[in-house]
C-alpha positions as CSV (number, residue, x, y, z in Angstrom):
1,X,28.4,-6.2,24.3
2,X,26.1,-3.6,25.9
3,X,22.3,-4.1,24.8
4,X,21.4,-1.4,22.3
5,X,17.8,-1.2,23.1
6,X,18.9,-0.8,26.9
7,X,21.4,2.7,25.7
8,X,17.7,3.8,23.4
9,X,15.6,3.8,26.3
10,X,18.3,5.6,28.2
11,X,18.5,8.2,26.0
12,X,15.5,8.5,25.2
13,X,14.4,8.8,29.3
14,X,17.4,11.7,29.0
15,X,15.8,13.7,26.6
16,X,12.2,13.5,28.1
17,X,13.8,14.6,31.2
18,X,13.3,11.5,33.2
19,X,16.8,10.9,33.8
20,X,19.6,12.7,35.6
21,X,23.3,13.0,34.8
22,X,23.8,10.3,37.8
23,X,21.3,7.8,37.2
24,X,22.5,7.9,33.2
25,X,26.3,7.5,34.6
26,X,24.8,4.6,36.4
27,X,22.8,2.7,34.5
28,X,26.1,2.6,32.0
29,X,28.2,1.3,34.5
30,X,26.3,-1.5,35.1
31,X,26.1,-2.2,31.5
32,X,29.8,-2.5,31.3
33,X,30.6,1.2,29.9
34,X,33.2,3.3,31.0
35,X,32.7,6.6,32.8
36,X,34.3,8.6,30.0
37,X,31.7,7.4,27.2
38,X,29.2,7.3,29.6
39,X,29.5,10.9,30.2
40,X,30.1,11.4,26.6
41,X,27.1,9.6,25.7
42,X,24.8,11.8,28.4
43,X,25.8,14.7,26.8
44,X,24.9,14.0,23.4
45,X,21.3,13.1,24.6
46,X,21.6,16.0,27.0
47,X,21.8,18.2,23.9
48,X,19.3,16.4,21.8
49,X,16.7,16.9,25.0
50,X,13.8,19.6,24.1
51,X,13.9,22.8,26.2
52,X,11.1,24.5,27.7
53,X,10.1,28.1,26.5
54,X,9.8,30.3,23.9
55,X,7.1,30.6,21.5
56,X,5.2,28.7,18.6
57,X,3.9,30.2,15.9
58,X,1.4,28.2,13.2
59,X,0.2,29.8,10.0
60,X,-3.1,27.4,9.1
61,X,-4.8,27.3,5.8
62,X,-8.3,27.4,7.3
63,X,-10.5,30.3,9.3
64,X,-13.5,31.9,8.6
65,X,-15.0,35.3,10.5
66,X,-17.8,33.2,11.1
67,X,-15.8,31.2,13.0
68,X,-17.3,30.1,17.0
69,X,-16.0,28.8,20.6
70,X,-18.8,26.6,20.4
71,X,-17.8,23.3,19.9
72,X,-21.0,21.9,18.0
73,X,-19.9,24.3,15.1
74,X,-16.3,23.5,14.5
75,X,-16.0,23.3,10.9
76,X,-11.9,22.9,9.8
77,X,-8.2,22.6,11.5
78,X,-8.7,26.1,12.5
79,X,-11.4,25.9,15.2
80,X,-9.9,22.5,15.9
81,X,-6.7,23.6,16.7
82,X,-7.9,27.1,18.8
83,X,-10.9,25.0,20.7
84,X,-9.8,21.7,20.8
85,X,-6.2,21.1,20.6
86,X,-4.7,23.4,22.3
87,X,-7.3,25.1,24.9
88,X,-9.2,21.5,25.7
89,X,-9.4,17.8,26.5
90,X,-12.2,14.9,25.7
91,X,-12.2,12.0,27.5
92,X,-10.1,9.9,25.4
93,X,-7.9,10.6,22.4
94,X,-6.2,8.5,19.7
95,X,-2.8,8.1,20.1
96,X,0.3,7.8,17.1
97,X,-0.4,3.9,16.6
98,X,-4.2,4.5,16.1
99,X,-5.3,2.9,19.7
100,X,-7.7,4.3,22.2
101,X,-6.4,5.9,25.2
102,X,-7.5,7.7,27.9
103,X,-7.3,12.0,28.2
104,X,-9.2,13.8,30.9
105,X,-10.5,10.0,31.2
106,X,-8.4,7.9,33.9
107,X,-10.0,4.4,32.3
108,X,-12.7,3.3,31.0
109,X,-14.5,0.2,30.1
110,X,-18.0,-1.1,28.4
111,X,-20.9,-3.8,30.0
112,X,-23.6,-5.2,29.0
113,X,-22.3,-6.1,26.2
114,X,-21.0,-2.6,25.3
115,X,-24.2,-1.1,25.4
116,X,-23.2,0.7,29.1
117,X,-19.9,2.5,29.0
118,X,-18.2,3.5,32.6
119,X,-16.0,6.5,32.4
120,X,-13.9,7.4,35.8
121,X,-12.2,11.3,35.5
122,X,-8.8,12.0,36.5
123,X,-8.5,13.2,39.7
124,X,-7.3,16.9,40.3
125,X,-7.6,17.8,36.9
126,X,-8.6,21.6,36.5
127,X,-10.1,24.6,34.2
128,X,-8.2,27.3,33.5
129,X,-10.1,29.1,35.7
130,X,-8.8,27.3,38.9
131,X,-12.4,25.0,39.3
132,X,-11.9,21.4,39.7
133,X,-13.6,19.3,36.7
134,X,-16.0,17.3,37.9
135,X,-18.4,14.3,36.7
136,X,-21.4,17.5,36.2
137,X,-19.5,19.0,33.6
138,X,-18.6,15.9,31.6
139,X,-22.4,15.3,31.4
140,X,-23.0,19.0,30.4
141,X,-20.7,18.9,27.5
142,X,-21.5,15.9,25.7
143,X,-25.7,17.3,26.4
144,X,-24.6,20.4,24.5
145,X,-24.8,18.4,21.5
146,X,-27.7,15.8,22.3
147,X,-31.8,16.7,21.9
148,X,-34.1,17.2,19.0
149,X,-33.2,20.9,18.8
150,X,-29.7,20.5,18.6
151,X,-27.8,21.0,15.2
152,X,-24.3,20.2,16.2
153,X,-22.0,18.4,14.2
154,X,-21.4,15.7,16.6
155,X,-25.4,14.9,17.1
156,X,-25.1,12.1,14.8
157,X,-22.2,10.8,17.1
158,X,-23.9,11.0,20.1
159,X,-28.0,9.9,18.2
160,X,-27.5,6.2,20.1
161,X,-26.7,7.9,23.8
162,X,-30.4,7.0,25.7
163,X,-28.9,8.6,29.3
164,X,-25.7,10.0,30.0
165,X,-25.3,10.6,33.8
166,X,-23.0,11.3,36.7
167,X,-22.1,8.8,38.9
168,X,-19.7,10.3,41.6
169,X,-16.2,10.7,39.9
170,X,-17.4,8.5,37.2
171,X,-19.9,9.6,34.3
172,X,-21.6,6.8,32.7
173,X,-23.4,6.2,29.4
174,X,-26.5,4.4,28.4
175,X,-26.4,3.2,24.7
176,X,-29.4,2.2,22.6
177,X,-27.4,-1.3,21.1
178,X,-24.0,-2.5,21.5
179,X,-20.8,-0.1,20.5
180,X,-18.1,-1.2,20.8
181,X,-16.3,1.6,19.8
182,X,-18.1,4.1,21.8
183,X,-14.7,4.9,23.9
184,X,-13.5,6.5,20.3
185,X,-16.0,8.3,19.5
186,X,-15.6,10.1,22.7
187,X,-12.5,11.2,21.5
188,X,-13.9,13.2,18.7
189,X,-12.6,16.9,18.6
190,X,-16.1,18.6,18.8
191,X,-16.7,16.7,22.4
192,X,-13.9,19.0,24.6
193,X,-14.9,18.6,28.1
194,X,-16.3,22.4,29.7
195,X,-17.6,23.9,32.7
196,X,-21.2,23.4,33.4
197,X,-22.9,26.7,34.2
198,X,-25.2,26.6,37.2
199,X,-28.4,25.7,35.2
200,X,-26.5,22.5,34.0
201,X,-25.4,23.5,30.5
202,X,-22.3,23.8,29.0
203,X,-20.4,27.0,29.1
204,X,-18.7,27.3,25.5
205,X,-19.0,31.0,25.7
206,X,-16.2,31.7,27.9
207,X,-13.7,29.4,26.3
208,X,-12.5,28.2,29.5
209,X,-11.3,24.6,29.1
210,X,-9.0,22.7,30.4
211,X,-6.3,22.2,28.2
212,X,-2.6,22.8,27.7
213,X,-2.8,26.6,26.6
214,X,-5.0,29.0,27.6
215,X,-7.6,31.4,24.9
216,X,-6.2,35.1,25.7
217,X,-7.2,36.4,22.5
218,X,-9.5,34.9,19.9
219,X,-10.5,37.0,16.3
220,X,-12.3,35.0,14.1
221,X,-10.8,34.7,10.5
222,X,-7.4,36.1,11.7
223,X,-5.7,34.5,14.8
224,X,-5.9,33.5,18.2
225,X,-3.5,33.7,21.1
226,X,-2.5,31.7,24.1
227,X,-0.3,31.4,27.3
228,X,0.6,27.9,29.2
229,X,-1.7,26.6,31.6
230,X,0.7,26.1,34.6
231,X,-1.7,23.6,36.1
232,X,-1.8,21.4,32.8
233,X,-1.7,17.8,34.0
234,X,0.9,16.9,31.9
235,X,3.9,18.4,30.7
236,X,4.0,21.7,27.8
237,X,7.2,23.3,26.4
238,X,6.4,26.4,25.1
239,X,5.2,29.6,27.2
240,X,2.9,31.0,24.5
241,X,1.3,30.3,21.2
242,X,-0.1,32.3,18.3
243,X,-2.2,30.9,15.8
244,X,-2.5,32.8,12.4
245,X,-5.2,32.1,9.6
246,X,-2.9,32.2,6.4
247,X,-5.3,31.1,3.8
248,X,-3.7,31.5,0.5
249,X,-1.3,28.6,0.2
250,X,1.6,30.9,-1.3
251,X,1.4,33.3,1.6
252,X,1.3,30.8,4.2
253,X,4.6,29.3,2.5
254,X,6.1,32.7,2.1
255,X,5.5,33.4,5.9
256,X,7.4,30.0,6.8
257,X,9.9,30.7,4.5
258,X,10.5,34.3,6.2
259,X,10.7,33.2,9.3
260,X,7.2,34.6,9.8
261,X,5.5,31.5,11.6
262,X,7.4,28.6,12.6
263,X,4.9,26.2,11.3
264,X,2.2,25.9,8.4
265,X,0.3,23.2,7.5
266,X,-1.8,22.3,4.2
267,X,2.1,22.9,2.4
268,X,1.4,23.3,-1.9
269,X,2.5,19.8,-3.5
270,X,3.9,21.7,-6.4
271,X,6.3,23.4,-4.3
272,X,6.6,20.7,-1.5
273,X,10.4,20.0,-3.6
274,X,11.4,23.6,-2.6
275,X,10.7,23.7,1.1
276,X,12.2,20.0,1.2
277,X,15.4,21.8,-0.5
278,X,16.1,24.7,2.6
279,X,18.2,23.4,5.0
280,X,16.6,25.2,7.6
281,X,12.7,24.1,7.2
282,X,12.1,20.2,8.0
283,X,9.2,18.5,6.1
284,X,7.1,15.9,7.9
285,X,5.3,13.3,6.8
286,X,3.1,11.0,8.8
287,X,0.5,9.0,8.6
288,X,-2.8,9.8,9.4
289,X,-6.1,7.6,10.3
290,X,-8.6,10.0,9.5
291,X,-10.9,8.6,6.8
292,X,-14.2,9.7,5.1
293,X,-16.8,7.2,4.1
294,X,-20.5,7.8,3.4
C-alpha cells in the first residue's frame, strides 16, 4: 500500500509549483502506482495549484486621513497592511505555528547570554527602487525609532538597544540585559527595513521598501494601490493590489457581497451566519497570537 503522507507531499510540491508532470509520474511509479492514476492524480493537483495574476482587492475596517508612511506612527490594520505587509520586510517575522523565523534576515542568533544579538542580511535582496539593501540601512531604520526625541510607537520596543551597528553584511545589537526574545521583537510591524538617506536616516518619506508589492498610489483615509515587485525574493501571485478603507461594517460586507472587493476583514458577528450561508464567499477562521497585556 502506497504511503499517504508520501502522495500529500507530492501534491502538495504540485500545487506550489515545485513539481513537474514527469517528476509527479515518477515518483508514483516508484511507489507502486500505475501511470493512468498517476496521471489522473497530477491532474487533480494540477487544478487545485494557485495561478499567477489578476488582482486582489481588500476592503479594511480601519483608515484615517491622518494616516502616515512613517512607520513610528502606524496606528491600525490599515497602515499595517499599506506600509508593512505588503510594500516591506523586518528582519524576522512570525510564522503560522507562532515560531521566529527569519525575513530580510538570513539567520540570526544571541551571545553573551542574549544580551548581543548577531543579525546577517540576505544577500541580493533589493528596494523597489533597484538599490541593494545593505547592513547601513538596517541600522537607519531601527534608529528612526530610538533617542530621547523620538515618539514612535515602537520606542518602548527598542528602550533596551544601548548600540546598534553595522558590521559588514551583518548588523548587530547591543542590549542593556539579557533578551531572549529580542529576535521577535524585531519582527514587529512598525520596524520595516528602509533605505538610509545619505545623512544616515531613514527614508520613510518615499515609501520605497522592499517588499512584495510596490506603493503607486497612497490617499490617506481612502485607499492605496500597488503593482508586484518583480525582483521580490520570493514568490507573489497577483500583478496588482488595491486596498480600500471601508469603515462601516455593513458597507464593507455589502462590497464583498457585490463583488466589490474580494476580501474584507473585521466581518459583523451578527451577520457572520449570512456570509457563512453564500456559496460563493468562504469564511476563515484562524488563530491568532496576538495578545494585549498591561
Amino acid at each position: 500500500m502506497p504511503d499517504d503522507n508520501i502522495f500529500k507531499w507530492m501534491k502538495t510540491e504540485v500545487t506550489r509549483g515545485r513539481m513537474n508532470r514527469r517528476e509527479f509520474i515518477q515518483f508514483a511509479l516508484a511507489a507502486g502506482v500505475t501511470v493512468a492514476s498517476a496521471e489522473t492524480m497530477f491532474a487533480t493537483a494540477a487544478v487545485a495549484a494557485p495561478k499567477k495574476g489578476g488582482s486582489l482587492r481588500l476592503g479594511i475596517g480601519h483608515g484615517a486621513t491622518t494616516d502616515s508612511l512613517d512607520p513610528a506612527t502606524y496606528p491600525d490594520q490599515m497602515t499595517g497592511l499599506v506600509g508593512w505587509g505588503t510594500s516591506s520586510n523586518s528582519l524576522t517575522e512570525v510564522d503560522v505555528k507562532g515560531a521566529i523565523t527569519p525575513d530580510l534576515a538570513e539567520s540570526f542568533e544571541a551571545s553573551d547570554g542574549a544580551k548581543k544579538w548577531d543579525f546577517k542580511l540576505r544577500n541580493g535582496v533589493q528596494f523597489h527602487n533597484g538599490k541593494t539593501v545593505t547592513a547601513a540601512d538596517v541600522v537607519a531604520s531601527f534608529k528612526h525609532h530610538m533617542g530621547k526625541d523620538s515618539k514612535s510607537a515602537a520606542k518602548s520596543v527598542l528602550k533596551d538597544v544601548t548600540e546598534v551597528k553595522a558590521d559588514g553584511n551583518n548588523v548587530v545589537f547591543t542590549l542593556a540585559g539579557a533578551n531572549a526574545d529580542f529576535s521577535y521583537l524585531a519582527s514587529d510591524y512598525h520596524l520595516p527595513i528602509m533605505p538610509a538617506k545619505a545623512d544616515g536616516t531613514a527614508d520613510w518619506q518615499s515609501g520605497i521598501r522592499t517588499g512584495p508589492y510596490k506603493i503607486d498610489k497612497f490617499e490617506p483615509g481612502v485607499r492605496a494601490v500597488f503593482s508586484r515587485n518583480a525582483n521580490y525574493y520570493r514568490d507573489t501571485w497577483f500583478d496588482d493590489v488595491k486596498i480600500t478603507t471601508i469603515a462601516d461594517a455593513a458597507a464593507r460586507t455589502n462590497a464583498l457581497i457585490s463583488g466589490q472587493v474580494d476580501y474584507i476583514d473585521r466581518c459583523d458577528l451578527k451577520t457572520l451566519s449570512l456570509l457563512k450561508k453564500n456559496k460563493k464567499i468562504e469564511v476563515n477562521e484562524v488563530t491568532g497570537f496576538g495578545h494585549y497585556v498591561f
